[in-house]
VEXDREN-2710 file (C-alpha; in Angstrom, 1 decimal):
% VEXDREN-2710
k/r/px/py/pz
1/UNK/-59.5/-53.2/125.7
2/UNK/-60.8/-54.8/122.4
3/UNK/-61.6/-58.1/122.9
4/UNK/-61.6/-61.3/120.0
5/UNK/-57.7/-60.3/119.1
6/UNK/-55.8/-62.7/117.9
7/UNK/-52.3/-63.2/119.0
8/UNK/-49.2/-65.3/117.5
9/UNK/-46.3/-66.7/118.3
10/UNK/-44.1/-67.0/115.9
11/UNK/-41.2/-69.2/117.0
12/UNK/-42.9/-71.3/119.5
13/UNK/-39.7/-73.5/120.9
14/UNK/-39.0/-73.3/124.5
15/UNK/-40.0/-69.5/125.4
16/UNK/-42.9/-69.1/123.4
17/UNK/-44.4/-72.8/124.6
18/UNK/-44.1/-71.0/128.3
19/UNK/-45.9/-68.6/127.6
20/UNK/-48.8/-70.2/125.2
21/UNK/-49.7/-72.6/127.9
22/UNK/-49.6/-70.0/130.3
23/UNK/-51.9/-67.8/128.6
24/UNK/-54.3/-70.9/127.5
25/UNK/-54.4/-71.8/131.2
26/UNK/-55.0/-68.3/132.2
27/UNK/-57.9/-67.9/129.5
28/UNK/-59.4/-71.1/129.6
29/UNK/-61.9/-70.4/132.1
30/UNK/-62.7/-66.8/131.2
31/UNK/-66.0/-65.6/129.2
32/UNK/-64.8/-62.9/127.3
33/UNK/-60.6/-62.7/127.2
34/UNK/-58.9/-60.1/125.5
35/UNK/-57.5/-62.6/123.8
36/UNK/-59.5/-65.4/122.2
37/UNK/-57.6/-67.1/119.5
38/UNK/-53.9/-68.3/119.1
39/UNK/-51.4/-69.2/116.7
40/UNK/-48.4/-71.1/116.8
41/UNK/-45.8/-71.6/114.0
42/UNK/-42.8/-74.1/114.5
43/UNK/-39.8/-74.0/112.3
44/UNK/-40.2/-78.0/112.0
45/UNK/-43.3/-80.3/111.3
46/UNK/-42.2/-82.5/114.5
47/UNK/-42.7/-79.7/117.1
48/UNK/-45.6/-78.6/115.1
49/UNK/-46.8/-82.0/115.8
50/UNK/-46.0/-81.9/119.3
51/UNK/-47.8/-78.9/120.4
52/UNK/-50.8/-79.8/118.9
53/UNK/-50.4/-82.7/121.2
54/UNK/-49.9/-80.7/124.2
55/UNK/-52.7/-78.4/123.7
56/UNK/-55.0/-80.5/122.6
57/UNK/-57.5/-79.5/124.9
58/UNK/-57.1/-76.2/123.2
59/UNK/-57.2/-77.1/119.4
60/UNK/-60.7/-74.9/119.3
61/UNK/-58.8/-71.9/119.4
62/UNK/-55.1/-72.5/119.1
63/UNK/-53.9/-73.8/115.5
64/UNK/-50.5/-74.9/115.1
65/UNK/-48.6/-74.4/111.6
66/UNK/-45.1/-75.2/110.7
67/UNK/-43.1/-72.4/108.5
68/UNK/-46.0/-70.2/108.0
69/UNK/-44.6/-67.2/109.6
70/UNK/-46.3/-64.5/106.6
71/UNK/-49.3/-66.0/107.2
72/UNK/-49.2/-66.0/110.8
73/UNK/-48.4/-62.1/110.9
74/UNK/-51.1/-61.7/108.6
75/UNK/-54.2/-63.6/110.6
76/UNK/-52.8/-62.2/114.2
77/UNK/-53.5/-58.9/115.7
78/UNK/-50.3/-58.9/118.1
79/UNK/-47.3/-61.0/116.9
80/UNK/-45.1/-62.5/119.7
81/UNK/-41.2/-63.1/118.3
82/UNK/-40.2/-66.0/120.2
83/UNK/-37.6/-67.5/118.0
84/UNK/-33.7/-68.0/118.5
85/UNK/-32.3/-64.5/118.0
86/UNK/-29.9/-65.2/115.0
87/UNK/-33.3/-66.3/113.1
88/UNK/-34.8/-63.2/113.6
89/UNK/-33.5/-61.2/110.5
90/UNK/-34.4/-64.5/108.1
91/UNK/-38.4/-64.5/109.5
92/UNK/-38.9/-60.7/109.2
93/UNK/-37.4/-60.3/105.9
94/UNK/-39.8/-63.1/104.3
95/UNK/-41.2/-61.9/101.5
96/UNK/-44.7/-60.4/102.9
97/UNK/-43.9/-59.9/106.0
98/UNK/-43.8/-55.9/105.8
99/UNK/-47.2/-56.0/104.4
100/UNK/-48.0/-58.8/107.1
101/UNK/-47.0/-56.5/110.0
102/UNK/-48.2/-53.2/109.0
103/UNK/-50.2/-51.7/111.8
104/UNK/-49.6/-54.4/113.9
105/UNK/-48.3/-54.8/117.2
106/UNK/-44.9/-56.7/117.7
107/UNK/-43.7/-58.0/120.9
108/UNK/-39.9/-59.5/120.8
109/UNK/-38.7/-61.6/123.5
110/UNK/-35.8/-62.3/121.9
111/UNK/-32.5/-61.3/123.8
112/UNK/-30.0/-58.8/122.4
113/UNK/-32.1/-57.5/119.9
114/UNK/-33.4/-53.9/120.1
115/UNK/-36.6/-52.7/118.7
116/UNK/-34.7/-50.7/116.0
117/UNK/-32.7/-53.4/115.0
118/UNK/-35.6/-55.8/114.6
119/UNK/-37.3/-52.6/112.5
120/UNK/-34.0/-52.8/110.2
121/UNK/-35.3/-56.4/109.1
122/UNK/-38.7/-55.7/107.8
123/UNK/-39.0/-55.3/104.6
124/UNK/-40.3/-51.2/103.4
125/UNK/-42.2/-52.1/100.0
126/UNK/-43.7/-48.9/100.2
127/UNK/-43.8/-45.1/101.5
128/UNK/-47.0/-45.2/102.5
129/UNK/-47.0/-48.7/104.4
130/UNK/-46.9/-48.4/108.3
131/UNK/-44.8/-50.2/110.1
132/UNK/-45.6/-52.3/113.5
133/UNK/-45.2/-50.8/117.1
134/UNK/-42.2/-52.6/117.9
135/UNK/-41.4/-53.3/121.9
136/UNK/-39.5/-55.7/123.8
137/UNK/-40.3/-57.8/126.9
138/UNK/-38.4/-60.2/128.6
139/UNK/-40.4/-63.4/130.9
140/UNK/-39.1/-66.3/131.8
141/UNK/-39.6/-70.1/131.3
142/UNK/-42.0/-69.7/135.1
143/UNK/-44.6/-68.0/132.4
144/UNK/-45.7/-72.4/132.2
145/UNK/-46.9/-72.2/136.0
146/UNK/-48.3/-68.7/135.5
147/UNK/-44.7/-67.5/137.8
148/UNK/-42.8/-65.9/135.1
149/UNK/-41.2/-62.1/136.3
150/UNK/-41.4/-60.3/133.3
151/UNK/-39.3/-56.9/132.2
152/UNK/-41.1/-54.8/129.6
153/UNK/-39.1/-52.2/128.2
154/UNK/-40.5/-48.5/128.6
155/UNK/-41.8/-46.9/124.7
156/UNK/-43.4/-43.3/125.9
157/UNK/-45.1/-43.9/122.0
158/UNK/-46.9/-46.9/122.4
159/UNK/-50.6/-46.1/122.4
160/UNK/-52.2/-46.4/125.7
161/UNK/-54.4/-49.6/124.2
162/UNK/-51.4/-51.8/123.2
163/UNK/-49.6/-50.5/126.6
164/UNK/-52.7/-52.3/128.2
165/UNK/-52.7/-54.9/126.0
166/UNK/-49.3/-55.7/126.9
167/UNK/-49.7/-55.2/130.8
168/UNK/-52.6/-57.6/130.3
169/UNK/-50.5/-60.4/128.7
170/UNK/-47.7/-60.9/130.3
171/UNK/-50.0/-60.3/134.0
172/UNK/-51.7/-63.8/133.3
173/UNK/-48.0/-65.2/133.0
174/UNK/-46.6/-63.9/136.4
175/UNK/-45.9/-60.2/137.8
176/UNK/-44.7/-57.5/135.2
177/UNK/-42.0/-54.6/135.7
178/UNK/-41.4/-51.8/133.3
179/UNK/-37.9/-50.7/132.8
180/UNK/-35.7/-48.5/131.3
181/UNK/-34.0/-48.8/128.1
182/UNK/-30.5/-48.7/129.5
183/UNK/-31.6/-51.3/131.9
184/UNK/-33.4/-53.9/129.8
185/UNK/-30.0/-55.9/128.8
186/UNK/-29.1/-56.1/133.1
187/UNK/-32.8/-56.9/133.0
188/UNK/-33.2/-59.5/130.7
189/UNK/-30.1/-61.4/132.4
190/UNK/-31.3/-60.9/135.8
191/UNK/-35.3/-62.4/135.0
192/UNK/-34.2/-64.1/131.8
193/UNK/-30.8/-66.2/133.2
194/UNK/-30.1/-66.1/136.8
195/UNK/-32.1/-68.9/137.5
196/UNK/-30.1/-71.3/135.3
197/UNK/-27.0/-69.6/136.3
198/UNK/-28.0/-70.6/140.3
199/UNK/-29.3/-74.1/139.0
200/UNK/-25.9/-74.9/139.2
201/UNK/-25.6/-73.5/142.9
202/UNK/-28.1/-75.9/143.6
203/UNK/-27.0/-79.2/141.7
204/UNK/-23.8/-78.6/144.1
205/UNK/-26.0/-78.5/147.4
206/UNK/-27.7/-82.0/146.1
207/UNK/-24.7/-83.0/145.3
208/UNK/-23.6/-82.8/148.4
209/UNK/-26.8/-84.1/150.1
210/UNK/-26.3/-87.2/147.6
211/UNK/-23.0/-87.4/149.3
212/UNK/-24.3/-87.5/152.8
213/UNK/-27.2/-90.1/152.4
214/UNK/-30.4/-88.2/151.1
215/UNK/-31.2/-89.1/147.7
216/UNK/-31.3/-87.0/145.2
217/UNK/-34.9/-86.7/144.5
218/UNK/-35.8/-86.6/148.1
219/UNK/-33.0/-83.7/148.0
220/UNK/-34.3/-81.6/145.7
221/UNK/-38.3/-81.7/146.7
222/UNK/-36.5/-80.3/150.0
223/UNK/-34.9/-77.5/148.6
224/UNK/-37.5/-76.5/146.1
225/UNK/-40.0/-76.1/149.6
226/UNK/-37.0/-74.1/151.1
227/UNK/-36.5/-71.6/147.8
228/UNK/-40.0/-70.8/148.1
229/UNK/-40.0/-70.1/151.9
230/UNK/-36.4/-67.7/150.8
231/UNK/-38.3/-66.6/147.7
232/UNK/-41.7/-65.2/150.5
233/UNK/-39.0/-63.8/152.8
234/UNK/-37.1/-61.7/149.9
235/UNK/-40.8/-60.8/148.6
236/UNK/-41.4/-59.1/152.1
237/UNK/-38.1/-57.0/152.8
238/UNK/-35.7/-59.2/154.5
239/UNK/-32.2/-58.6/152.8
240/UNK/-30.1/-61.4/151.6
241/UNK/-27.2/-60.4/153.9
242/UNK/-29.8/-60.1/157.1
243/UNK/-31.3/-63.5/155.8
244/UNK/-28.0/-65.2/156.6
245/UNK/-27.4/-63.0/159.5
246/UNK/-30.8/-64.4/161.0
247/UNK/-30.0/-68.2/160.6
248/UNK/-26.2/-68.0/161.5
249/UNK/-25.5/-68.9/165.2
250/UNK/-22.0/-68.6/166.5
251/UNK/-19.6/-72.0/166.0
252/UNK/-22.9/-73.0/163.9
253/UNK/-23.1/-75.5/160.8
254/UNK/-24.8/-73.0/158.8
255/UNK/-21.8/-70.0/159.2
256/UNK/-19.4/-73.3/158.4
257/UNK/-21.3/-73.7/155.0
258/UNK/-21.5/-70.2/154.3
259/UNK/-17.7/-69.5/155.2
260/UNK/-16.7/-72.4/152.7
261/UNK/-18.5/-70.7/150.3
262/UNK/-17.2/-67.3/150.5
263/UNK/-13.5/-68.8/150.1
264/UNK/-14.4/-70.2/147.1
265/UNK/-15.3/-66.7/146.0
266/UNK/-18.7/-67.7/144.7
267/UNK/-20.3/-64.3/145.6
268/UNK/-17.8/-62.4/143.1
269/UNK/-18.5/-65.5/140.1
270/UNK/-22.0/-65.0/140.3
271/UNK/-21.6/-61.1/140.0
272/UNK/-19.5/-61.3/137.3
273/UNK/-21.6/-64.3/135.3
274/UNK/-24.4/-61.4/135.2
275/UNK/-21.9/-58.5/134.2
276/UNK/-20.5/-60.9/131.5
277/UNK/-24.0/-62.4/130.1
278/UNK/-25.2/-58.8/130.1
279/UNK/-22.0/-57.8/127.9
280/UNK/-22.7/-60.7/125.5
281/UNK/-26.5/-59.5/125.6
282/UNK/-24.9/-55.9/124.3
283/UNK/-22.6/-57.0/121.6
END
């Protein structure tokens, strides 16, 4: 893989932030990265500023800009969209940006948005222009503790260079998982949303630990220790259904809980809080 590229982020709010100070923190200590220089752009001076804060230990090979998306395309040998997705259309038709992205590689990590579509936005001033290889991935905000699981979306066309180029990025993040096209969208919910969607699964279990006399903070270092013990299990084979089997004794507390539960129907609200974010995800 060529080494010295360059890669932007063009967008760099939540997201793209993850995944910048993954990558820093994964390239920081290595001598030759394939990767050796970033860029950030901000829609807004104030984040701008508050990056370059963050990173500072990084400012010898990470420059921050505000609203310089043309230019950013321009300096950066792989382009990371990472901004909301109803901003997409307004950043890739900026005047330059076709000539900005020609030959490039593109990597959107925006949700809903399919390579074609985000083709449809950049601007053709030419016949004989190239456009960039377009692909989509989808990590999540883990990519900050190097933990993300990210879904890249199969493109039999992608050269075998920016195929490893993309392994390699998103592997310094977390663990990578190539999928289908008609499987991205179920995808992108499952890696991209399901944790905030069993957040709230868990601000009920501390609420009710609040309830019975363990504080809240003491609460949730608890049951962050016990996701990653469920988290190992589920890594190594054991099924959620034989999970609970294993830990439910009969006339037990813990088939109690899970019976109070299963009343409430919670099993069929979290299926259908995928189906529906996926549906939204499709249009």
């Amino acid at each position: 893989m060529n080494s010295n590229r360059t890669l932007a982020i063009v967008g760099c709010g939540n997201m793209g932030s993850a995944i910048l100070s993954g990558l820093l923190d994964a390239t920081r200590s290595q001598s030759d990265p394939p990767v050796s220089s970033f860029i950030a752009v901000t829609n807004t001076v104030e984040s701008a500023d508050r990056l370059r804060c963050r990173f500072e230990q990084d400012k010898s090979r990470l420059l921050v800009r505000h609203g310089a998306s043309v230019w950013a395309m321009e300096q950066a040998d792989i382009v990371i969209l990472g901004c909301k997705p109803y901003m997409a259309e307004l950043i890739l038709g900026e005047e330059g940006a076709g000539d900005a992205l020609s030959g490039k590689f593109l990597v959107s990590v925006l949700g809903g948005k399919t390579p074609q579509v985000l083709e449809s936005y950049i601007p053709k001033n030419d016949n004989t222009s190239r456009g960039p290889y377009v692909v989509r991935a989808m990590p999540n905000v883990a990519a900050k503790v190097r933990k993300s699981m990210t879904i890249i979306e199969h493109n039999p066309t992608l050269p075998d260079e920016l195929n490893n180029a993309l392994s390699w990025i998103f592997s310094q993040i977390g663990e990578v998982k190539v999928l289908a096209t008609d499987q991205f969208d179920i995808g992108s919910m499952l890696v991209g949303s399901s944790m905030a969607i069993l957040s709230v699964g868990l601000d009920g279990i501390l609420d009710g630990c609040v309830m019975e006399g363990i504080r809240r903070s003491e609460a949730l270092e608890m049951a962050a220790q016990s996701l990653l013990g469920m988290a190992e299990l589920l890594r190594q084979g054991e099924q959620p259904a034989a999970y609970r089997e294993s830990v439910s004794s009969p006339r037990g507390a813990t088939i109690a809980g899970i019976l109070t539960v299963e009343k409430a129907g919670v099993r069929g609200t979290f299926a259908q809080s995928i189906i529906d974010g996926t549906r939204r995800l499709q249009g």
